[in-house]
C-alpha positions in Angstrom: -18.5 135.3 180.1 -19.5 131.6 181.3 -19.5 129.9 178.0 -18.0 126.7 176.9 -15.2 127.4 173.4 -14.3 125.0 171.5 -11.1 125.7 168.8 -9.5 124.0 165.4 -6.2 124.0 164.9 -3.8 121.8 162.9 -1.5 122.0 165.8 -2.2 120.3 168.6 0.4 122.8 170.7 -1.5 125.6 169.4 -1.9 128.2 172.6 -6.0 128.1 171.9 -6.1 124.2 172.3 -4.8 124.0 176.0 -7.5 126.8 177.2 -10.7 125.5 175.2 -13.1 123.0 176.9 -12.8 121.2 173.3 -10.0 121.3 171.6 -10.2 119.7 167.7 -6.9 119.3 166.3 -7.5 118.6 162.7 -6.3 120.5 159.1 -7.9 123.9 158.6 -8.4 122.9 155.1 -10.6 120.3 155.5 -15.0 120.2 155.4 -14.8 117.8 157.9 -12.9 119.2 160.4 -15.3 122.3 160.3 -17.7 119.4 160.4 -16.3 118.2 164.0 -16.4 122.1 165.1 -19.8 122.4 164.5 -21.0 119.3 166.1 -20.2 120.4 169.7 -20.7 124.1 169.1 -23.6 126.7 168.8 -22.2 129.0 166.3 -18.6 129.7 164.5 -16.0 132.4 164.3 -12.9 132.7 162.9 -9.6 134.5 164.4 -7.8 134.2 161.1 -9.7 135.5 157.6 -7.5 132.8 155.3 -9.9 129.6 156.4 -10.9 128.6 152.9 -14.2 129.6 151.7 -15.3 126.1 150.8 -14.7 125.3 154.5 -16.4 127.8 156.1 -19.6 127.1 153.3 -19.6 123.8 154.4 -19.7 124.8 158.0 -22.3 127.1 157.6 -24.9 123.9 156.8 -24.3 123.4 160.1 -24.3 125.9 162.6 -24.3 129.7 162.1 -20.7 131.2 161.1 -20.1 134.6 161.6 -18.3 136.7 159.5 -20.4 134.7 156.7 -18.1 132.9 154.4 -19.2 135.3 151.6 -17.3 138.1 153.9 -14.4 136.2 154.0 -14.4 135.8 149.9 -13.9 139.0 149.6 -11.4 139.5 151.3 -9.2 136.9 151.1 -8.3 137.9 147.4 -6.5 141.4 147.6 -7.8 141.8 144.5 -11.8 141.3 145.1 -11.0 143.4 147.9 -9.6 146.8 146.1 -12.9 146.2 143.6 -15.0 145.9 146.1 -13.6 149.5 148.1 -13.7 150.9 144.7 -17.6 149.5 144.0 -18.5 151.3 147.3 -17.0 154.5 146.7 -14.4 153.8 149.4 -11.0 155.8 149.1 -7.3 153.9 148.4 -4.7 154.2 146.8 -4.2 153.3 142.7 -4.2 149.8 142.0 -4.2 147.1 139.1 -3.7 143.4 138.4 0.1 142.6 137.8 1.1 140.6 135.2 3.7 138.0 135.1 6.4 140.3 133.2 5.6 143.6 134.4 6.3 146.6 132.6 7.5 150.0 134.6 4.8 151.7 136.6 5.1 156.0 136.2 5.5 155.5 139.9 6.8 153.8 142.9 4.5 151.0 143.8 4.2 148.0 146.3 3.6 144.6 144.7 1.5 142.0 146.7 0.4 138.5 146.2 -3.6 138.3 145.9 -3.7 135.6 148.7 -2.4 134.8 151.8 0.3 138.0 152.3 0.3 139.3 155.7 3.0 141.5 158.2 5.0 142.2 155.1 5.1 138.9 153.6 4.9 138.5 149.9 5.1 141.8 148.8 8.1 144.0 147.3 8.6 147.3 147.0 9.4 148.9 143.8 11.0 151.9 143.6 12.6 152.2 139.8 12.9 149.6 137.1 15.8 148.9 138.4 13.7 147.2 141.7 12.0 144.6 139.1 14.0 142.0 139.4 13.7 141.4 142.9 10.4 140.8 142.4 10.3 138.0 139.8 9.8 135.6 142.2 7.0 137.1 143.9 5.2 137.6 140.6 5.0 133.5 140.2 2.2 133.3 141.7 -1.1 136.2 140.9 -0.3 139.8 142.4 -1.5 143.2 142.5 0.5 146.5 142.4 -0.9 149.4 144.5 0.9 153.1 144.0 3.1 153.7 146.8 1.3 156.2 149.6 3.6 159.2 150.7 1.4 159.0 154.4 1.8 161.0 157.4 0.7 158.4 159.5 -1.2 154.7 159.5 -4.3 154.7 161.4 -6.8 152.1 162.0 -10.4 151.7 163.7 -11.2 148.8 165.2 -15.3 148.7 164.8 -18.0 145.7 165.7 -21.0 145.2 164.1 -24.0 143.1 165.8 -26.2 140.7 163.9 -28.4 143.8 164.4 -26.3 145.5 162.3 -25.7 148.3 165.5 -22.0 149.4 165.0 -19.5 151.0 167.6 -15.8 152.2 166.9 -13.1 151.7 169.8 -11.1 155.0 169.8 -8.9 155.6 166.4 -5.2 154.2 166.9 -1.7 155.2 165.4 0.0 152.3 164.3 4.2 152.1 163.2 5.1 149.5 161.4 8.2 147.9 160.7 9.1 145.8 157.8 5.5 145.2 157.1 4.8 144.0 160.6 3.3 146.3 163.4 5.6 147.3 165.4 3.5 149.6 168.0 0.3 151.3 168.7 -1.2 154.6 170.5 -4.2 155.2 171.5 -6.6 157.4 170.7 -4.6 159.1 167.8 -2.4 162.2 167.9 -5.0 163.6 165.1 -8.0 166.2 165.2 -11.1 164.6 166.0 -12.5 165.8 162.4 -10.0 162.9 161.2 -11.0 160.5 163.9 -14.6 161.1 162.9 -13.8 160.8 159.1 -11.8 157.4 160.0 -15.1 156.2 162.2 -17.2 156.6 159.2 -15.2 155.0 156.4 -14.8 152.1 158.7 -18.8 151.8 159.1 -19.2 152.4 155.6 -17.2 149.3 154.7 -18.3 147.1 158.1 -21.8 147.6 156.6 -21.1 147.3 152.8 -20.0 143.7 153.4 -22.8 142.7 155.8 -20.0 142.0 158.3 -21.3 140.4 161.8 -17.8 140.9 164.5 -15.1 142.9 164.8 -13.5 144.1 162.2 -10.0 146.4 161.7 -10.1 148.7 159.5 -6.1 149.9 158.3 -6.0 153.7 156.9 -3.1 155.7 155.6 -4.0 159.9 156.8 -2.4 161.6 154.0 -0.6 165.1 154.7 -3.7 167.1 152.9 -5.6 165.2 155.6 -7.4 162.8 153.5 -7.8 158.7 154.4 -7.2 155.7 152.3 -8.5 152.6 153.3 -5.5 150.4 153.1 -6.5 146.7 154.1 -9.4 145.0 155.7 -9.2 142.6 158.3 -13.0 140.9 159.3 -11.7 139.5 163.0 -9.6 140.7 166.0 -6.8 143.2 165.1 -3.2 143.6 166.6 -3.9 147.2 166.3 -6.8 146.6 169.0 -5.3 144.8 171.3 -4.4 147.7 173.4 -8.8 147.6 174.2 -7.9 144.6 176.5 -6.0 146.9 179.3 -7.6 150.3 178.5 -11.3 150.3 177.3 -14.2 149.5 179.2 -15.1 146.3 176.6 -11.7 144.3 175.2 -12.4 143.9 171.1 -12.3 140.4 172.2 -15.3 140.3 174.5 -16.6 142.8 171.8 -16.3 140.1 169.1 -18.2 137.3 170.9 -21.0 139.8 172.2 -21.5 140.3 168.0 -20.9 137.2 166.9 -23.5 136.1 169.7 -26.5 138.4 169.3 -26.0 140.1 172.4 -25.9 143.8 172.7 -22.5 145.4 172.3 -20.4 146.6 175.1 -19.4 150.5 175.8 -16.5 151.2 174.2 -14.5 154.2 176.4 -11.0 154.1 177.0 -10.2 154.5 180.2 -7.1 155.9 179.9 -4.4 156.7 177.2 -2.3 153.1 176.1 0.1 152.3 173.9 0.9 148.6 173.0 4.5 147.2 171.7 4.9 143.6 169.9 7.2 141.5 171.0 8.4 139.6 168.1 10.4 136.1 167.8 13.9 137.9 167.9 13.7 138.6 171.4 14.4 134.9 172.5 17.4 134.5 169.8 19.6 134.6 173.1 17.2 133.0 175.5 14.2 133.9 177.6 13.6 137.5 177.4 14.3 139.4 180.9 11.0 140.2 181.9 12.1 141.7 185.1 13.3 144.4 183.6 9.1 145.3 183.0 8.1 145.0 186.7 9.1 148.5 187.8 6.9 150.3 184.8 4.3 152.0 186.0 0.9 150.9 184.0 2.4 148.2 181.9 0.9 144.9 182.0 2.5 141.7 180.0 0.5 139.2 177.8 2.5 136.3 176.4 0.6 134.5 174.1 2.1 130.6 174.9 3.2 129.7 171.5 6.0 126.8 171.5 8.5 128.2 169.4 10.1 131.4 169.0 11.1 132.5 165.1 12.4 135.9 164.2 8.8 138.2 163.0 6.7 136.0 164.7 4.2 137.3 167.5 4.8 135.9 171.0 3.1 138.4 172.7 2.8 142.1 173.5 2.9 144.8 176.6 0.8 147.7 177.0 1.5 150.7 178.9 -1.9 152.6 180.0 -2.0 156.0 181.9 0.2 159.2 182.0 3.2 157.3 180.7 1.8 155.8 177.7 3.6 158.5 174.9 6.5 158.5 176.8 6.8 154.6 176.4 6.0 154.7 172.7 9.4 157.0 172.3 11.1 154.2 174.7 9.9 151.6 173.3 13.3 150.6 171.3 15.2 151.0 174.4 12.5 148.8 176.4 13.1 146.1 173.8 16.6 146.1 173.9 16.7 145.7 177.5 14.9 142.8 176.9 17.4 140.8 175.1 19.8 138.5 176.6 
């Protein structure tokens, strides 16, 4: 788009610090690091919603920081974020504030830890009483419980808002997940557009209830009687959108810095049906992945992400498949993996 970037990161081998014109390698917890951000940049915008608030309010003295750091406040705290659904009349599932010795819900339930959970890390699922004790641990430190959803499938909507407050939704996706972490997603959804529309809307609601200025995802859970829950917010870039890079007419990435940036916001089409897989850690566990084994698919187009180290769950990168194939490659996809592995 023929602008100069500039990233923070605490680790100097982070995969945004080798393609930025000014890389700042200091801790993300730290007013002065923001500090150094700010001083060589126009405006700010986060990729990950856990900067701490006090951060980003310092920043924000500075140069313009989009989300605002009140955004991220709310959402950073799983629990601030269920109140504030519940305040605008948004749709979830039942919730409360677990305490430290829990007593037995009158129904399955998932436990999470207010902050700083993410791809199905710190959070339990219990079933029964019988389930509590593997979750004592968890409970050390403050968590919610949310009722369990019986869903038919997880959808998402991946909308920007402009500083003008002008919204546009990318096509609804169908995500799978797997242990908490997303495994896969198709787009446009395998459900009637009365859903899609229904998903579009709740996902406006909440991008203009918080003043949000970006992209934003917006996680649902499409119940059987064809209702949506809103399921989680995330105020940046989503994995669930990262399919927009090979299929839509405007990537959520050149999306986000056209909102962030005050220009007007790109067309949002998809150009043809995709589906994108993860490619988690695992795959290295017996060397380099065989990526050859990719080349003959029609329509599928690699993106590795650089990162230095492989661990099992972590994100390395993903592959999207775009054009007739596309459903047929989400019912490969396990077989595609495995092919992959040394």
């Amino acid at each position: 788009m023929g602008w100069r970037t500039a990233a923070l990161d605490s680790d100097p081998d982070a995969p945004a610090l080798k393609v930025v014109d000014h890389p700042v390698v200091a801790p993300l917890d730290d007013p002065a690091s923001a500090a150094k951000l700010a001083a060589v940049s126009d405006l700010l915008t986060v990729e990950w919603e856990n900067v701490p608030v006090a951060v980003l309010e310092a920043a924000a003295k500075l140069k313009p920081v989009h989300p605002a750091p009140s955004v991220l406040g709310i959402i950073q705290d799983r629990l601030t974020q269920r109140d504030f659904l519940k305040k605008h009349g948004l749709p979830q599932t039942e919730y409360g504030e677990a305490a430290a010795s829990p007593s037995p819900w009158p129904y399955a339930v998932v436990l999470k830890r207010r902050r700083l959970g993410y791809d199905g890390k710190g959070q339990c699922v219990v079933d029964t009483p019988a389930d509590l004790p593997k979750a004592a641990g968890l409970l050390q430190a403050p968590c919610i419980w949310e009722k369990k959803v019986a869903f038919a499938k997880e959808v998402s909507v991946i909308i920007a808002r402009g500083q003008d407050g002008e919204t546009r939704c990318f096509p609804v996706a169908e995500n799978e997940h797997r242990g908490g972490v997303l495994h896969a997603t198709y787009a446009p959804a395998r459900v009637p557009e009365a859903v899609a529309a229904r998903a579009r809307d709740l996902a406006r609601k909440a991008a203009e209830a918080l003043g949000h200025t970006g992209v934003m995802g917006v996680e649902m859970f499409l119940l059987p009687s064809g209702e949506l829950l809103v399921n989680e917010l995330a105020p940046r870039v989503h994995n669930s959108g990262h399919y927009t890079l090979d299929a839509c007419a405007t990537s959520q990435f050149e999306q986000h810095a056209r909102a962030v940036c005050g220009l007007p916001l790109g067309p949002v089409e998809q150009k043809a049906p995709a589906v994108m897989v993860n490619l988690l850690g695992d795959l290295w566990a017996g060397g380099e992945p065989r990526w050859d084994t990719l080349e003959k698919v029609s329509g599928l187009t690699l993106h590795l992400y650089g990162k230095s180290s492989a661990r099992p769950g972590r994100k390395m990168g993903h592959y999207t498949v775009t054009g007739p194939g596309a459903e047929a490659e989400l019912a490969a996809a396990d077989a595609r993996l495995a092919a992959l592995r040394r």
